[in-house]
Structures are given as structure tokens and as C-alpha cells.
N, C-alpha and C positions, 0 to 999 in steps of 0.2 A: 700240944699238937693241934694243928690247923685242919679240923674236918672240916666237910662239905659236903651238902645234898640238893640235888638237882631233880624237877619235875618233865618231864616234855622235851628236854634239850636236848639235841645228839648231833651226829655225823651224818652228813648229807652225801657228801663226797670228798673224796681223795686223789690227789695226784702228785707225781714225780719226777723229776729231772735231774739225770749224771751228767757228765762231762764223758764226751766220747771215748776219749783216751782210755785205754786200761792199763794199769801198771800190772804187770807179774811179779810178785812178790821173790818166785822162786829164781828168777834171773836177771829182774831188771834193778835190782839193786847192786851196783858196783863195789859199796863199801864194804861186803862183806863175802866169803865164801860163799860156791851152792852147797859145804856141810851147814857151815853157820845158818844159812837162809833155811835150809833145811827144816833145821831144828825151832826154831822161831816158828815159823810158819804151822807148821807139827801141834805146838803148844797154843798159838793163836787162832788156829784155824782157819787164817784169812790170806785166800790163794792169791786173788787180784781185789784192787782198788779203781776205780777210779780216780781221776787226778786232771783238775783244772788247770788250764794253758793261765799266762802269766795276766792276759786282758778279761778273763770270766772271773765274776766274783758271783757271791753268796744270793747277790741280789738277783743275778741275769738266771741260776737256777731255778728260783722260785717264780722269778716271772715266767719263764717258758711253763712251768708245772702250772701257773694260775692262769694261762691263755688258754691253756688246754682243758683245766677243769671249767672255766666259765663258758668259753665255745662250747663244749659237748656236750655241759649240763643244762646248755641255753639257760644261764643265769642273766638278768638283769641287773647289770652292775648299778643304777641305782637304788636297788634295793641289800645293797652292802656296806651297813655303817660303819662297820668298825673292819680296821687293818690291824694284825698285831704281827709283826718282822719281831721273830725270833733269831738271835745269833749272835757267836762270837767274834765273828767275821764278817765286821760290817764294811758297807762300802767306805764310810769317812768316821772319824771320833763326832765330826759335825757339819750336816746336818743330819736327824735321824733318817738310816736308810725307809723304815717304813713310807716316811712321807714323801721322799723318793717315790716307793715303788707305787704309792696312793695316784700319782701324777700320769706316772708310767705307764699304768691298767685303765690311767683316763676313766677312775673312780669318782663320786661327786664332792665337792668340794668340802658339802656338809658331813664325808667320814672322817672317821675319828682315825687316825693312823699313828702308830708310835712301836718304840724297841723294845725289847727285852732281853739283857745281856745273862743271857744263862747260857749252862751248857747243858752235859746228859738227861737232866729232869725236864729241861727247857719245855718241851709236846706236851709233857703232862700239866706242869702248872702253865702254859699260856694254853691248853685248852683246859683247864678249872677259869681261868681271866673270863675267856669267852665267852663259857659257862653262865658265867655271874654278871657278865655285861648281857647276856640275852634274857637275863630275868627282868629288866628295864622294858616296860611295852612299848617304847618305841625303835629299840634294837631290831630288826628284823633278818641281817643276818651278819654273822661274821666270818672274816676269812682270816686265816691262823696261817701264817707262811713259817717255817724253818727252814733255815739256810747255812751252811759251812763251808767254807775251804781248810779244810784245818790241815791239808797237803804243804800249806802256805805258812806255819807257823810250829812247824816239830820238826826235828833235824832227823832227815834219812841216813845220819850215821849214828843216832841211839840206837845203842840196842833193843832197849825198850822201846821205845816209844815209835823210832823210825820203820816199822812193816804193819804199824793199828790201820793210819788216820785216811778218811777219804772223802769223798766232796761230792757233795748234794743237795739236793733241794726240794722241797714238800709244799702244796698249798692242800689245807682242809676247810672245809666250807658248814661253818654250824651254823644251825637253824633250830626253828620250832616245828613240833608237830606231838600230837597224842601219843602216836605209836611209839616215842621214846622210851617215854614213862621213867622211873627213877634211875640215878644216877649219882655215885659217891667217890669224893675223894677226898686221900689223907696226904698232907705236904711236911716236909720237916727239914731244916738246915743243922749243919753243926760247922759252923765259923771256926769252931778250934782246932781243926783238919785242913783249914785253906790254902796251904800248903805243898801238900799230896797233890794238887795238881795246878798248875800255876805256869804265870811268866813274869819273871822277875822286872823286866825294865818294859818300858815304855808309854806306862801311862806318868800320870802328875806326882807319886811317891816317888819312883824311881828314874828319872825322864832318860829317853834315848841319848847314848853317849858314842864318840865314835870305839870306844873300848866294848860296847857292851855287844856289839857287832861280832866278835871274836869268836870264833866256835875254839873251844878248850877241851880237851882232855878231861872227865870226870870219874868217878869212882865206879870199877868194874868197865871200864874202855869207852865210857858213854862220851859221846861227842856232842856238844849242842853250845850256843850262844845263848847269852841272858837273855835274847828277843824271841828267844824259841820254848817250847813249853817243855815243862818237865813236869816227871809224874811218880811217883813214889809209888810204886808197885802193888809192892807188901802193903801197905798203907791201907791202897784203896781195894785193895782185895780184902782184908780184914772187916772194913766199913762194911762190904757188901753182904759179905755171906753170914755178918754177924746182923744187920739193919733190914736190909729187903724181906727175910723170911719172917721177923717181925714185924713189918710194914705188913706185909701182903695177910698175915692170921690175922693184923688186928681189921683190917680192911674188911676181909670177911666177915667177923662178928659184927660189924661194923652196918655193912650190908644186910645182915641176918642170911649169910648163902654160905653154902659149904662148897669144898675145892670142885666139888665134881659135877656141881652146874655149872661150871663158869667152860666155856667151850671152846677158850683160846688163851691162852697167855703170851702176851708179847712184852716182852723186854728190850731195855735199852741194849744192843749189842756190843757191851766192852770186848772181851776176847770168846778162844772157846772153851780155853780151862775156865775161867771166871763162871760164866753162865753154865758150864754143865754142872762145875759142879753148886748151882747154887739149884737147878733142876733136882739133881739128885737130895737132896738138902730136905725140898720140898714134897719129894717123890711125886712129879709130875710126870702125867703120859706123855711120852715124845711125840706123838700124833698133834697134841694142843697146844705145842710149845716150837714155831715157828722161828729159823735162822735165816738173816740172811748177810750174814760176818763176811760168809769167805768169798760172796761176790761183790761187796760195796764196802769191807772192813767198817771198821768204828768211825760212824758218821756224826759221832756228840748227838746231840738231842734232834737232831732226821730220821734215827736210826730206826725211831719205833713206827711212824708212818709211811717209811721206805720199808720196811718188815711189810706191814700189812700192803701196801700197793704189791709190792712182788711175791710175797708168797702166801697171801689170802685170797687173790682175784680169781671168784670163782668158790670159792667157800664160805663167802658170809650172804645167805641168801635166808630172806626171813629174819626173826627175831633171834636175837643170838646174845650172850653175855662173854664181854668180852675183857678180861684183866688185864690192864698197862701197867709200867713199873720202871721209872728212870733215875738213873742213882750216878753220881759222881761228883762233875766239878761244885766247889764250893765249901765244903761237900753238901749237896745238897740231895733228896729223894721225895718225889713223887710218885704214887701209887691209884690208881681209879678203879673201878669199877665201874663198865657204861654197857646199855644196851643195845644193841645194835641191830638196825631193821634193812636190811638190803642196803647198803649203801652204796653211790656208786661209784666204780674205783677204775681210775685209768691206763693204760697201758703206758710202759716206765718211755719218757720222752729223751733223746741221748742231743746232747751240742756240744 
């Protein structure tokens, strides 16, 4: 198991950008009844999405969220070494979008910018990265961007998987200071699961064909093409509620802190069977256990910094202990442990 402990490092600030559009789950899906959408909806929790037009990609989200957090914060963008573009949904296979977007923010030439092809866990281990690049003294600050259009690669005639996915984008700005003080995480992969959620064609294993294009009929009426992702359900529900609530006990001992300092729990948001019931699981207070599913559906690894931009603004004031926890593609999960001192958190920016 890959632990970590942090002195001084934390979250400075936070911000966010959707895509104007809202999808309704409950009617703007055409492939299915309003019993069917119903019922989906019912189980997932998630009313509307957001949904990127065909010219916004993953990149133009984060950079609206990182004009916004640097304007407001009056950051000095030379004093921003490090870029680290999280997503699955990058702008090209190549060149990395980070250095892109290093260009784009008219950042200096001396930051370090690069990818990180993760999905659900993505926030929490690219900020353990940041983490560990700001223990360098000459690091002084990093900006952590997550990015997705995952609207753009799951077929809205799965039954599964077509009412989760939605498009967003985060920039978080880590720094030093005293007032942090300790800070812990536990990361862990299982490659024998890479499977459960996946897309079969398009990279260098399986190269794009014009056959793979073909959306097919699958088992239980799922409709999707080899370019489009599939998810094994049962799979990754299993992973979850057997892995995260051992992730998060051992986190704690880990910490030396019991469940009832910690004064937030935020979660990757897969569905809303998934997450309650791993809440219940946990027997956590629904006060410190933060959604925000049924208005931005399952953003992959945005989900847990869009949680806290829309429904903590306003409640993290002071020193506060705050529990993360990202689990899925790969399979992979991340769990933290950070402390958090007023940070400051911007108001959700729509294009």
C-alpha cells in the first residue's frame, strides 16, 4: 500500500466550470421511456447533467475555472510552477493538453506542466503528486486542474451507463503555509479489474476501425460501440463497498483520528445507490457527507472538487478536517485525509 504524509501543504483555493447546457435526464433522453428514465433516474439519483456542445473540450472547462481562481485570488502566475491536467478527455493523444493549457494561462515558461490519464481517483492522487512536488523548496505553488467530457465517450443508449456521465472542469491551487499542518494519504490499484470499466478500441492495442464505430446491441438491451466506454456494474459496485470502507478505517488509524473529527466526507460521486449505500456501510452523518450527483451526475475524477466548490461554499471557514475518497476506473482508489483552513472557493462559472 502506497501511504503518504504531508507537513504544511494544503488547499488554497478552488474553482469550477459546466457547460451551460443541462441535460434532463427525466425527458431529454429519447432512447428510452419516461417509465424507463424513471426508474434509472430513481436508482442513480442523478436529475440533470450537464453536457458539452461538440467545440468545448475538457481543456476550455478548466481554463475558464483557472481564470477565475487566479483573477479572484490575485495569484501571480509566476509564482506557479507546476501544472498537472488531470483527464481522460484530453484535448489530443499528442501533444500533452497540460502544456497546452501552461501556454494558454500564459504561465512561465520555467513550469513544469504534464497529464495524468486517470479517471475516478484522478483529485486525489494528482493532489498526493502536488503534494509531494511542493515538499521541493523551490516548488512554490501548484495548480491541479481536472477535466472531462465523458458526455463525449458513453453511448446515451446504455442503460447503464447512458443517464451517469457529465462534463466539467476544476482548477485547485496548492501551496505552503503553517496553518496546514499534517496531511495523509493511502493510494492503491487492482489492474485485475481493468476491465469493469473500459473502452475497448482506440488506442495502440486495439486501433480505431471503421467496424468499431458500430453501436451493437449488448446484453440486457445495452447499446454502445467499441469507442464508447463500458462499465460493468456489479463489478464495480462490489470493488466499492467492499475497498473504500477499508481504505477509509485504515486511513484513519493511519491518521491516529477517529470518524467523528473528521467534519466532511466527500466522495467520488458514482451513483446514488452506490454512495448511500456505502454511507450507510460506514454509518456516517448525512450532515458531513456532501452530494452533488443529481446536479452534475458522475463527473470521473471532477466530481470530488465540484462537490466541495457547490455544496461546501460557505461551510469550510477555519480549521476543518476534511476526508476525500475516489474509487473506480482502473480500478484504482485514492483516500486522504487533509486539513483545511478557510480556503477560498469560487462561485460555479457556466460556458
Amino acid at each position: 500500500m502506497a501511504n503518504f504524509t504531508y507537513n504544511n501543504i494544503g488547499i488554497a483555493g478552488l474553482a469550477a466550470a459546466v457547460p451551460k447546457h443541462i441535460y434532463r435526464n427525466l425527458t431529454d433522453n429519447k432512447n428510452f421511456t419516461e417509465e424507463d428514465a424513471a426508474a434509472i433516474v430513481d436508482k442513480t439519483g442523478i436529475l440533470e447533467r450537464r453536457v458539452a456542445d461538440a467545440a468545448t473540450c475538457a481543456s476550455d472547462l478548466c481554463y475558464t475555472a483557472s481564470e477565475q481562481l487566479i483573477n479572484e485570488m490575485g495569484i501571480d502566475r509566476n509564482e506557479i510552477d507546476v501544472l498537472i491536467f488531470v483527464s481522460q478527455t484530453p484535448d489530443f493523444r499528442m501533444p500533452a493538453t497540460g502544456i497546452i493549457l501552461q501556454h494558454r494561462l500564459n504561465l512561465p515558461k520555467s513550469c513544469l506542466a504534464f497529464d495524468v490519464n486517470l479517471g475516478c481517483s484522478g483529485f486525489v492522487i494528482g493532489l498526493n503528486m502536488a503534494y509531494s512536488l511542493l515538499q521541493q523548496d523551490s516548488i512554490r505553488k501548484v495548480l491541479l486542474l481536472n477535466g472531462e467530457t465523458r458526455t463525449k465517450v458513453y453511448s446515451f443508449k446504455d442503460r447503464q451507463t447512458g443517464f451517469l456521465f457529465g462534463d466539467a472542469g476544476t482548477a485547485c491551487l496548492v501551496d505552503k503555509n503553517d496553518k496546514y499542518g499534517p496531511s495523509w494519504f493511502m493510494l492503491d490499484s487492482d489492474g485485475a479489474k481493468s476491465d469493469y470499466i473500459s473502452i475497448k478500441s482506440g488506442g495502440y492495442r486495439n486501433p480505431s476501425t471503421p467496424d468499431s464505430f458500430i453501436e451493437r446491441e449488448h446484453e440486457n438491451g445495452r447499446v454502445y460501440s467499441d469507442e464508447q466506454g463500458y462499465m460493468d456494474g456489479a463489478g464495480v459496485f462490489e470493488f466499492v463497498i467492499t475497498e473504500v470502507p477499508k481504505s477509509i478505517k485504515k486511513i484513519l488509524q493511519f491518521a491516529g483520528s477517529e470518524k467523528e473529527e473528521v467534519d466532511f466526507f466527500v466522495f467520488h460521486q458514482a451513483n446514488k445507490f452506490m454512495n448511500e449505500h456505502l454511507n450507510r456501510k460506514l454509518k456516517l452523518e448525512e450532515g458531513k457527507v456532501p452530494f452533488s450527483l443529481q446536479k452534475f451526475g458522475n463527473t470521473s475524477s471532477v466530481s470530488i472538487p465540484i462537490t466541495i466548490v457547490s455544496e461546501l461554499n460557505g461551510k469550510l471557514s477555519g480549521a476543518q478536517k476534511v476526508l476525500i475518497s475516489g474509487f473506480g476506473v482502473g480500478l484504482s482508489l485514492g483516500t486522504a485525509i487533509l486539513n483545511i483552513d478557510n480556503p477560498w472557493l469560487g462561485e460555479l462559472s457556466e460556458i
